[in-house]
N, C-alpha and C positions, 0 to 999 in steps of 0.2 A: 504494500500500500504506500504510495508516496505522500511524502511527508506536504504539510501545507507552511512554506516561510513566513506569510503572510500573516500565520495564526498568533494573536498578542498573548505575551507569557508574560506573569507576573512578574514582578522582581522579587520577590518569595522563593521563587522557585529554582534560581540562580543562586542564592546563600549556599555560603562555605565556611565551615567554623573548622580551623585547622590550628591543633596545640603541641609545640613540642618543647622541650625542656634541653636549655641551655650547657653544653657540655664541656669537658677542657678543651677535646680540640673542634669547636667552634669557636673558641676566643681568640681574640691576641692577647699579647704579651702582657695588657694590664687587665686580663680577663672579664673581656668585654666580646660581647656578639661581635662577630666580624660582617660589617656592611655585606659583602658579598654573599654569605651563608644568607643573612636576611632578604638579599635579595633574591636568592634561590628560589627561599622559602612563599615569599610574594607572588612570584612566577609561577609558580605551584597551585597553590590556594586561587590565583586568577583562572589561571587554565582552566583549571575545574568549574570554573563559574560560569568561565564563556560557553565552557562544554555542556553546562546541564541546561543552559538557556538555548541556545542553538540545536543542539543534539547531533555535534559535527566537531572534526576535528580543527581544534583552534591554534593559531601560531604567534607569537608574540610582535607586533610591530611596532609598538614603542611603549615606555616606561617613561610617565613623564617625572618633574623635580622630584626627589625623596630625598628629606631633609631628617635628621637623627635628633629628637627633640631630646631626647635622655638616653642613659649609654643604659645598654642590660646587659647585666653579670651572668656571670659562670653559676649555676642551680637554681636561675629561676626560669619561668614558667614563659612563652611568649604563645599568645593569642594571636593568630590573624581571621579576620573578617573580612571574608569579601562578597560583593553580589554587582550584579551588571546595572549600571547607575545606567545607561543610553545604547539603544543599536542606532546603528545606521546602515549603509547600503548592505555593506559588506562584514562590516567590523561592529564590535561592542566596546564599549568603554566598560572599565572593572576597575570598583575602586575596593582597598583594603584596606582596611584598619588594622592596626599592630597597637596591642596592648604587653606591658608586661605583669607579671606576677610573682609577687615573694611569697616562694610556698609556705614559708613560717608562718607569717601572717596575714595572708590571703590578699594584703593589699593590692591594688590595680594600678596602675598608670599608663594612659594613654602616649606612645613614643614616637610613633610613625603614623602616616598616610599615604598611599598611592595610588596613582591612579595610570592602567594601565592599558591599553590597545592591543587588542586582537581581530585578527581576520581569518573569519571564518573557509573551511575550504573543502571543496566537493570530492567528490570520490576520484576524479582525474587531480588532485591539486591544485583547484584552480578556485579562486576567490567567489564565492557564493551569496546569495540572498541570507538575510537574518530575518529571524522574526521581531516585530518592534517587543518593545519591554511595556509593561501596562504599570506604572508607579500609581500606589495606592495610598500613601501615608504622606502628611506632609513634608516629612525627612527623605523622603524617595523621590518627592517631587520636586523640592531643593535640590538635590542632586541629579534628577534628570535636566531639569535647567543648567546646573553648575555646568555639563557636562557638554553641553552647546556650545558654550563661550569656550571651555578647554578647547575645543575639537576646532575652532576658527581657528584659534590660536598657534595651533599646531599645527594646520594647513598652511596658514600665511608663514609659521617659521620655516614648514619644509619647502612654501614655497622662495623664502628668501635664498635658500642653502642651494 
């Protein structure tokens, strides 16, 4: 049965809650997450997001600013959240939250945000239709706006480049 791109999927349906717990050798030297490991991890948790809203395989086309608001140590706990804030033709915007956690005492801190671009691709690898995303909460809909102005943004920088 062929799928319908057309068909609007929640942003509910795209949530990823992905936890893992911070090791020696994911730090440096001052036992601190190593940017790159979190960005792995980011990569990860998006993919997945693009993939349950889409139901196709997703490829990374850009990662925009990710800025490190507080360092996370070596044994605690980091949160990522992600779910598809905007489709467009082809591609999704996925944005992630990055929380950390001090397992002693449960405390929370929000560290990171990204927001990341994938495109969608067909069973030959080739760039495919998306279904739109249906934002349902005001905070979904804040971000499906947000996600507008990102995306000029980053047309007009690739198109300055």
């Amino acid at each position: 049965m062929a799928r319908n791109p057309w068909a609007t999927k929640a942003v509910r349906a795209s949530h990823v809650e992905m936890t893992e717990m911070v090791l020696p050798n994911d730090t440096n030297r001052l036992g601190n997450l190593l940017g790159g490991r979190l960005m792995h991890w980011l990569d990860i948790a998006a993919a997945i997001a693009a993939w349950r809203h889409t139901n196709r395989i997703c490829v990374t086309a850009s990662i925009d600013e990710l800025n490190f608001i507080h360092p996370i140590k070596e044994g605690e706990v980091v949160i990522l959240r992600a779910s598809v804030n905007r489709a467009f033709n082809t591609s999704v915007e996925v944005g992630v939250k990055v929380m950390k956690e001090n397992p002693a005492t449960g405390e929370r801190r929000h560290t990171n945000t990204a927001y990341l671009t994938f495109v969608a691709l067909d069973d030959d690898g080739r760039p495919t239709a998306v279904p739109p995303v249906r934002p349902s909460t005001s905070e979904e809909r804040r971000r499906y706006r947000d996600a507008a102005r990102r995306r000029r943004l980053r047309l007009l920088h690739r198109k300055r480049s």
